[in-house]
C-alpha positions as MATLAB code, in Angstrom:
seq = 'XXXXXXXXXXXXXXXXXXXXXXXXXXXXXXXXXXXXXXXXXXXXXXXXXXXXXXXXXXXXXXXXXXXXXXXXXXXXXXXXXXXXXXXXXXXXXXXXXXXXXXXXXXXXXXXXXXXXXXXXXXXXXXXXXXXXXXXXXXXXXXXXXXX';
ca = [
     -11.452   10.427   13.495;
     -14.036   12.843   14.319;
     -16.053   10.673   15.669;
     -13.450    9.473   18.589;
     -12.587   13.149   19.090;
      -8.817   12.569   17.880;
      -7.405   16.236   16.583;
      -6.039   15.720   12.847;
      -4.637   17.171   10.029;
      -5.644   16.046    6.527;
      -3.659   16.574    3.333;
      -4.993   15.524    0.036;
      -2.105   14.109   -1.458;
       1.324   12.670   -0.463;
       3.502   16.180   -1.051;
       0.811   17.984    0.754;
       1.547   15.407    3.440;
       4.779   15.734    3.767;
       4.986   19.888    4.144;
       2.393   19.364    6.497;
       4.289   17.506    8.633;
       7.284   19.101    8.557;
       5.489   22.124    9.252;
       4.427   20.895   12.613;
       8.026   20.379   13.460;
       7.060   16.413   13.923;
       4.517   16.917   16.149;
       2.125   14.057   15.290;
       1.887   11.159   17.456;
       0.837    9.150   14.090;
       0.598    9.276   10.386;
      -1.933    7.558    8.543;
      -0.757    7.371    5.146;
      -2.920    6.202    2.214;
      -0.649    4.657   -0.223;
      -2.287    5.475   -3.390;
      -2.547    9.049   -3.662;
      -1.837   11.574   -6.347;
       1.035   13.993   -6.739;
       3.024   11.453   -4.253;
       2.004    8.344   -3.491;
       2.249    7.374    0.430;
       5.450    5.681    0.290;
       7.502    8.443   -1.493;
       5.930   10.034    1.018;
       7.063    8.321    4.145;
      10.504    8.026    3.046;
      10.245   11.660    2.910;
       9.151   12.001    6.220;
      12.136    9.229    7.029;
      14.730   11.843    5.757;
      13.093   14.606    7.333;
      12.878   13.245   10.341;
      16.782   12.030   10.742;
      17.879   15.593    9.276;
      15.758   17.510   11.920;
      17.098   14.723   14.816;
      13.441   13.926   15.350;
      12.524   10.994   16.762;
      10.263    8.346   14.059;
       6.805    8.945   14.140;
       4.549    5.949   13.541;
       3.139    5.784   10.010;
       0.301    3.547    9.628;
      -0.363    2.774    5.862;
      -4.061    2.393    4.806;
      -4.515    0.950    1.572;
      -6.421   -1.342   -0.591;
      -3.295   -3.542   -1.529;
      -3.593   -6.814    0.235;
      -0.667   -8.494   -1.620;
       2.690   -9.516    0.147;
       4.961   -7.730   -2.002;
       2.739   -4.431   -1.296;
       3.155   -5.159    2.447;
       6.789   -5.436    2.275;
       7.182   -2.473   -0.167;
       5.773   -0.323    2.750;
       7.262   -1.568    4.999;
      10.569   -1.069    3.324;
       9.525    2.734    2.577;
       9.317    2.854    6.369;
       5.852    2.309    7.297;
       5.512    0.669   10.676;
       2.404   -1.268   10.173;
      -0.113   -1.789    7.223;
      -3.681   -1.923    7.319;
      -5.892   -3.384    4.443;
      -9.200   -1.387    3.492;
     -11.518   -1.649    4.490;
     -10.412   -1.113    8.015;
     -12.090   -1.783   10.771;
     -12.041    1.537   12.761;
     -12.739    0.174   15.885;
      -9.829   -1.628   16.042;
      -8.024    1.340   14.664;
      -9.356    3.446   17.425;
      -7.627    0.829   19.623;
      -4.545    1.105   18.486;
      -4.684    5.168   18.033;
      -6.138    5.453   22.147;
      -3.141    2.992   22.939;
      -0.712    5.538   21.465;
      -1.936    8.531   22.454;
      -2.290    7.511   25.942;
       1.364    6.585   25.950;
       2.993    8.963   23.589;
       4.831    6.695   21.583;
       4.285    3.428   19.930;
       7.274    2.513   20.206;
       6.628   -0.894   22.561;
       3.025   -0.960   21.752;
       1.733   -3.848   19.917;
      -0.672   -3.773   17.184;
      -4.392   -6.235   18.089;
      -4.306   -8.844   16.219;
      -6.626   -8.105   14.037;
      -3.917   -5.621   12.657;
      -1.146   -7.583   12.484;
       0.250   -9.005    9.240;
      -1.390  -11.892    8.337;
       0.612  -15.256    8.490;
       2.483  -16.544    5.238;
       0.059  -18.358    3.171;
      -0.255  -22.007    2.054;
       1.023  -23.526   -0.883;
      -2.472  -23.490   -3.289;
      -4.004  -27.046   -2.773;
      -4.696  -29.120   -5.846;
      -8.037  -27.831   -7.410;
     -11.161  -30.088   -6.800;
     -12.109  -32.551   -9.583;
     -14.167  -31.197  -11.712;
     -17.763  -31.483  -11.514;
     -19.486  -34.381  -13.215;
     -22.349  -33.266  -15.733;
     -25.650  -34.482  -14.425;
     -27.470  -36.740  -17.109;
     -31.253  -35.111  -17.685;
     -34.280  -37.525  -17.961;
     -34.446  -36.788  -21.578;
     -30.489  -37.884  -21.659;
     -31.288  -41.085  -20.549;
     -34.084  -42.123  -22.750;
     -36.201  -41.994  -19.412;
     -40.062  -39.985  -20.543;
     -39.693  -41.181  -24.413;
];
């Protein structure tokens, strides 16, 4: 983040997160919320800041989960908990940075699309039968060949 010259808070764990934000009144443009965290993981977290935010009237910001669960039922956990969109580590920050300068420069992510590289991946296939297995390869000595 410093390295793209975004301004940022960072809390080290999900309650942190939480009375940091509502101490800025929801002023973020974006959250990114690590999932695995102590004290509160990221998606207690964001449902906090879900509750918060319709208490206060304030209008969603967009949380951005960063995690290192790839499976489907993780994905749709979060995005239950109301995350908006779910990245898999490691991410690639350029594309990040993308998506970050897209939303700051409009204020909102509201229309804005993730790149495709962030979007959810596409269901995956059934598992295809696994290959025969390997036939053991006879040595010279196995064959009565060098006797």
């Amino acid at each position: 983040m410093r390295r793209y010259n975004f301004d940022f808070q960072e809390a080290m764990n999900g309650l942190q997160a939480v009375e940091t934000y509502k101490r800025a009144g929801g002023q973020f443009d974006y959250v990114l919320m690590d999932l695995t965290m102590p004290v509160m993981d990221g998606m207690a977290a964001t449902r906090e800041i879900r509750r918060h935010e319709q208490r206060e009237g304030l209008p969603p910001t967009v949380v951005i989960a960063l995690t290192g669960l790839a499976s489907a039922a993780a994905r749709v956990d979060a995005l239950s908990s109301g995350i908006n969109f779910f990245l898999t580590k490691p991410v690639k920050f350029q594309a990040l940075h993308q998506m970050l300068k897209g939303a700051a420069a409009g204020g909102a992510m509201g229309p804005l699309q993730p790149p495709s590289s962030l979007s959810p991946p596409p269901p995956s296939s059934p598992p295809s039968a696994p290959p025969p297995p390997a036939q053991p390869q006879k040595r010279a000595s196995d064959q009565g060949i060098g006797d």
